[in-house]
N, C-alpha and C positions, 0 to 999 in steps of 0.2 A: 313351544311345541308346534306355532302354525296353527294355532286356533285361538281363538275368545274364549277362557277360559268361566264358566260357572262359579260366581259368588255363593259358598256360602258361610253368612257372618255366626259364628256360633262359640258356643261358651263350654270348655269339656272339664269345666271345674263343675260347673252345676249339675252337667250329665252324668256325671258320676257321682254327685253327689243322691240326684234325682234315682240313681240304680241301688247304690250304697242302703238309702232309708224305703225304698219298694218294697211291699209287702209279694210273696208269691210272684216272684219273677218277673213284676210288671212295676214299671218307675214311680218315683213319686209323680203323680198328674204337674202339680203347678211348675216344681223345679225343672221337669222334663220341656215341659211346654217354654218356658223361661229361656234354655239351654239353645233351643232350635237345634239340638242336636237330631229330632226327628228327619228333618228334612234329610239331612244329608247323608244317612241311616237310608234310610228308602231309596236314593240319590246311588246309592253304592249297591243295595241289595236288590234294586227290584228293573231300575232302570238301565245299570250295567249289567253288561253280559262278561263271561268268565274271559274272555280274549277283552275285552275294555278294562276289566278289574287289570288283570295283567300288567295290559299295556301303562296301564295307570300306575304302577308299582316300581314297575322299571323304568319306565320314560324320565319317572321324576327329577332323580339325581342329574338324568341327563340334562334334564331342562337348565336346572344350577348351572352345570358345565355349561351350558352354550352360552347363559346369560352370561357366565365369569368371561367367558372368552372375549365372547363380543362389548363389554365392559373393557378390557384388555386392547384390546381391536380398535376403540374409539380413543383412549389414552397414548397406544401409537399413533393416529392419525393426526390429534391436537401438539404432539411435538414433533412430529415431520412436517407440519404446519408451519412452526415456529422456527426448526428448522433449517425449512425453503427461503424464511425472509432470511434466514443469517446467510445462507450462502446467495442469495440475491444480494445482501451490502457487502459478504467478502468478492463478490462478481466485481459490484462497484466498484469497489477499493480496488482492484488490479486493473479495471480498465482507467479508473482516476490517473493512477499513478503510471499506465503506460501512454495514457497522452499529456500526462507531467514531462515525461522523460524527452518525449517528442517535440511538445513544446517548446520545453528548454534548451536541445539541440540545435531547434530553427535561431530562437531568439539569442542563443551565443554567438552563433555566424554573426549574425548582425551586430554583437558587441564588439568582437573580434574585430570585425572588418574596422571599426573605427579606431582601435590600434594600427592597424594596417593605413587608413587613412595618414596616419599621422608622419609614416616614415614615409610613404608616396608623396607627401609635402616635402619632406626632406630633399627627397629625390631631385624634384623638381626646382629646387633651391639650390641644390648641388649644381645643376645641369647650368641655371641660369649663373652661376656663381662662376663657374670654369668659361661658358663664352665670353661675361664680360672681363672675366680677369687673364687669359692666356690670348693675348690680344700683343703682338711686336710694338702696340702703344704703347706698352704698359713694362716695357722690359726692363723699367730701374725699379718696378715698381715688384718685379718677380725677381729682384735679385737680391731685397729684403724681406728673407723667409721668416722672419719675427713676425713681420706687419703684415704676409699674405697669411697664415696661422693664426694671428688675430680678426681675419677680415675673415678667414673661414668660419672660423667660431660664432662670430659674430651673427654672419650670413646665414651658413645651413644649419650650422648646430640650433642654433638660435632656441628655442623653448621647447624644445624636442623633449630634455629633458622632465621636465615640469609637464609637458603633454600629456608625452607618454604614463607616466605614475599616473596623471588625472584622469586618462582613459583606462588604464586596469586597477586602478580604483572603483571608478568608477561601474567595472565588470565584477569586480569581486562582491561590491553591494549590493549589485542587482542580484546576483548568484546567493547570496546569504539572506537576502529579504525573499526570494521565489522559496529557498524549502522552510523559512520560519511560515508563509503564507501555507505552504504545501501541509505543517501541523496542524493548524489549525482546521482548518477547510478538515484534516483527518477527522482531527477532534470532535469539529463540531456535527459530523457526519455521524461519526460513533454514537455523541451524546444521543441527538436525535432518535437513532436507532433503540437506544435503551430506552428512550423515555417513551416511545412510539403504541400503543397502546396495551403499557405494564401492565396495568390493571386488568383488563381482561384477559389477558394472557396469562396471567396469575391464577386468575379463578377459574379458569378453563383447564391447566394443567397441572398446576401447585407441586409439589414434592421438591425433591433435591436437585431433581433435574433441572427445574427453574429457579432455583434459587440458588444453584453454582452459576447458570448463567448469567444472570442478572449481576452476581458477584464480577463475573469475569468481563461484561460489559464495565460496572463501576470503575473495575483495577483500571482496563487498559484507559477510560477516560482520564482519570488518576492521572497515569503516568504520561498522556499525551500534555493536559494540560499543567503538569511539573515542567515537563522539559518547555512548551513555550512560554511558561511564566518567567522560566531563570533564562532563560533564550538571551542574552546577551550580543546583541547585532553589531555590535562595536566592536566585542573584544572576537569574536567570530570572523568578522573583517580582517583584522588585526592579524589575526595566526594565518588566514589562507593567506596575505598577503604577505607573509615573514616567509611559507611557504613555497610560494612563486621564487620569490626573493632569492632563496637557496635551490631551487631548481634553475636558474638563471644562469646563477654562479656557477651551477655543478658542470652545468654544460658547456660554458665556457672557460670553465679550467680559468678563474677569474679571483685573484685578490681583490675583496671588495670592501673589505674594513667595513665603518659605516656608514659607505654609500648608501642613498636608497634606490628603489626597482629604477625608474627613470633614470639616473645617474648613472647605474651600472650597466644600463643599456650602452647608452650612449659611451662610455668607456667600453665598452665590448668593440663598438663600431669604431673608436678612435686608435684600438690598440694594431688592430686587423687592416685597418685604411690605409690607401697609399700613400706614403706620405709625397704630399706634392711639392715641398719646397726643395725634397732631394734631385727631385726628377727636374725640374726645372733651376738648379742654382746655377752659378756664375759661369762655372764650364758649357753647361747647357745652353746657355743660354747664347754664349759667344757662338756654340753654334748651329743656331738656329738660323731657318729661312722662312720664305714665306709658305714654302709646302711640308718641312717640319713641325711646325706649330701649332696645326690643324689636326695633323695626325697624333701628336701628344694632346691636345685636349680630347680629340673624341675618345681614345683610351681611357682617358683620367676619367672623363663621365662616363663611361663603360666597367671601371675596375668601380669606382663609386657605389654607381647601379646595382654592381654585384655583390659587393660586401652590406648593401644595404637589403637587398635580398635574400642573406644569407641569415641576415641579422632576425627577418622578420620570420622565416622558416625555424630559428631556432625559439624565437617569443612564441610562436603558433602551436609549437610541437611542444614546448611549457605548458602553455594555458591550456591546449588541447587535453594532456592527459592530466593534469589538476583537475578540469572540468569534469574529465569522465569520472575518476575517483572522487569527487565531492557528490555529484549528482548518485551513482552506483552507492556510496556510503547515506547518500540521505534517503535513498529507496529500502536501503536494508536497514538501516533504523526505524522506518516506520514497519516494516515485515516485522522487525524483531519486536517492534512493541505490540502489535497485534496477534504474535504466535500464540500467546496462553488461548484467546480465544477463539484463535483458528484450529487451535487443536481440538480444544472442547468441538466443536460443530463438526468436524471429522470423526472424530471418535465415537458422538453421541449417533451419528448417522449408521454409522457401522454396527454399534449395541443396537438399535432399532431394528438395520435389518435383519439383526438373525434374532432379535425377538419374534418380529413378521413371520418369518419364517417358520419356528417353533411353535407359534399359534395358526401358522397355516396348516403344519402335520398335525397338530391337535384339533382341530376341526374336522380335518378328515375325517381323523381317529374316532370319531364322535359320529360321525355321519354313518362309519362301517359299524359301531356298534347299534346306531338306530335301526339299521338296515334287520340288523342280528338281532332287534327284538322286535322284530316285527315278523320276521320270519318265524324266531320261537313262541311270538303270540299264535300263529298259523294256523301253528300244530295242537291246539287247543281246542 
């Protein structure tokens, strides 16, 4: 009511007992005296006035009400409290995970590029392979296409094969170790969060409210730390690279039986290559001069260059969108493991505010009835 209210501590079993056994309308002395019911007797009759009596009458209930409310009022507050920190860690969790994704963008380039590396050695191997071999020295030596196909092999192909696999191997690991590390780091962010001062937060809000929460914290820890337990980083390897493997193929319209990724690279480049021993065999070569020879090798290492660029545009544009659905599928795994409890904190947020709300009109409501009996005290 906006005042210090007056004490008084009193017993109205005795005061009625004290009236009950009075002789001539006046109390028993001792029990009356005992009751303290006097005081507050006098309290009512002598020191209020009939607009005090009044207002004393009606206010009361009011008073209940404002207390229920503002009771009410402070139990929203202690779980808009609670909350602000869940949507302060689902804040976290989406900036985590948008500089995960960012991350992993930069640091694929740079995986990539060491694929790339590996056929720019080719290249170069090509390049030195054709100056020293389409040489008029060499012309008994270009006109056994066995032995320049073996010398090619030899030369450019050389461990391309075996490179190649141990550098997108090598991608695909790093790629399956970054989202097993990306669980955990979730995990153990969540755990924290739950375990983060339960206790008080318990006994400040207690009900169902916090005890779904707490529920929905446990589940999603649960389930984060299942999936990295059974996390299998081998056999996860294993399928993105079987993966690749058939994206490879698809795109180069390629029988590959069981080749592996490296192999079927390099079989992609050897089916599409120019084959050199045609272009230079024995007819060729009878007529050849000194300013024919020069303009078939630069060709041969130009048509080379090309198919070996073409080769690395179609691995690129593989790994490219493997990466992006690996990466895009390990984002929405962790989304989808944290929906139960993203919902719960949206949801609970929305019951709250139109709780607020409903105890904002009722406070009003309460305000315009104080008014109304203050008014109809007035008039008294």
């Amino acid at each position: 009511l906006g005042m210090e209210p007056q004490i008084f501590p009193v017993s109205a079993r005795l005061a009625l007992q004290a009236k009950s056994v009075g002789a001539n309308g006046h109390p028993d002395a001792d029990r009356w005296q005992a009751s303290n019911f006097g005081a507050l007797e006098d309290y009512v009759l002598e020191t209020l006035d009939a607009r005090a009596r009044l207002l004393l009458k009606l206010q009361n209930p009011l008073g209940v009400a404002d207390r229920l409310i503002a009771g009410y009022e402070q139990v929203i507050r202690n779980r808009q409290d609670v909350l602000q920190g869940d949507f302060r860690t689902l804040d976290t969790i989406d900036e985590n995970l948008g500089a995960y994704q960012d991350d992993m963008r930069r640091d694929f380039a740079y995986h990539r590029n060491s694929v790339d590396n590996v056929l720019y050695a080719m290249a170069e191997r090509g390049d030195k392979f054709f100056d020293d071999t389409l040489r008029i020295t060499r012309v008994f030596d270009l006109m056994n296409s066995s032995k320049i196909q073996a010398a090619f092999d030899r030369e450019v192909i050389a461990d391309t094969s075996r490179e190649i696999e141990q550098e997108v191997s090598s991608l695909i690991d790093w790629l399956v170790d970054k989202d097993y590390r990306q669980w955990r780091a979730i995990m153990d962010y969540l755990n924290q969060r739950a375990a983060e001062h339960a206790d008080q937060i318990v006994g400040q809000v207690g009900s169902e409210f916090e005890f779904n929460r707490q529920n929905l914290l446990a589940s999603v820890g649960r389930e984060a730390h299942k999936i990295v337990n059974t996390y299998d980083r081998d056999e996860e390897s294993r399928k993105l690279g079987q993966q690749v493997q058939r994206a490879i193929i698809q795109t180069a319209a390629l029988e590959a039986g069981a080749l592996g990724l490296g192999a079927i690279l390099v079989a992609v480049l050897q089916t599409t290559m120019l084959d050199v021993t045609g272009i230079i065999g024995a007819s060729a070569v009878a007529a050849m001069g000194l300013y024919v020879l020069p303009y078939r090798r630069g060709k041969v290492k130009a048509e080379l260059r090309g198919k070996i660029n073409e080769l690395r545009d179609q691995l690129n544009s593989v790994l490219n969108a493997q990466f992006e659905s690996e990466l895009s599928d390990s984002v929405q795994r962790i989304r989808e493991a944290i929906a139960p409890y993203t919902r719960f904190v949206r949801v609970e947020r929305e019951k709250l505010e139109k709780l607020a709300a409903t105890l904002e009109a009722d406070r009003a409501e309460l305000d315009a009835l104080r008014h109304a009996v203050d008014r109809i005290a007035d008039t008294q």
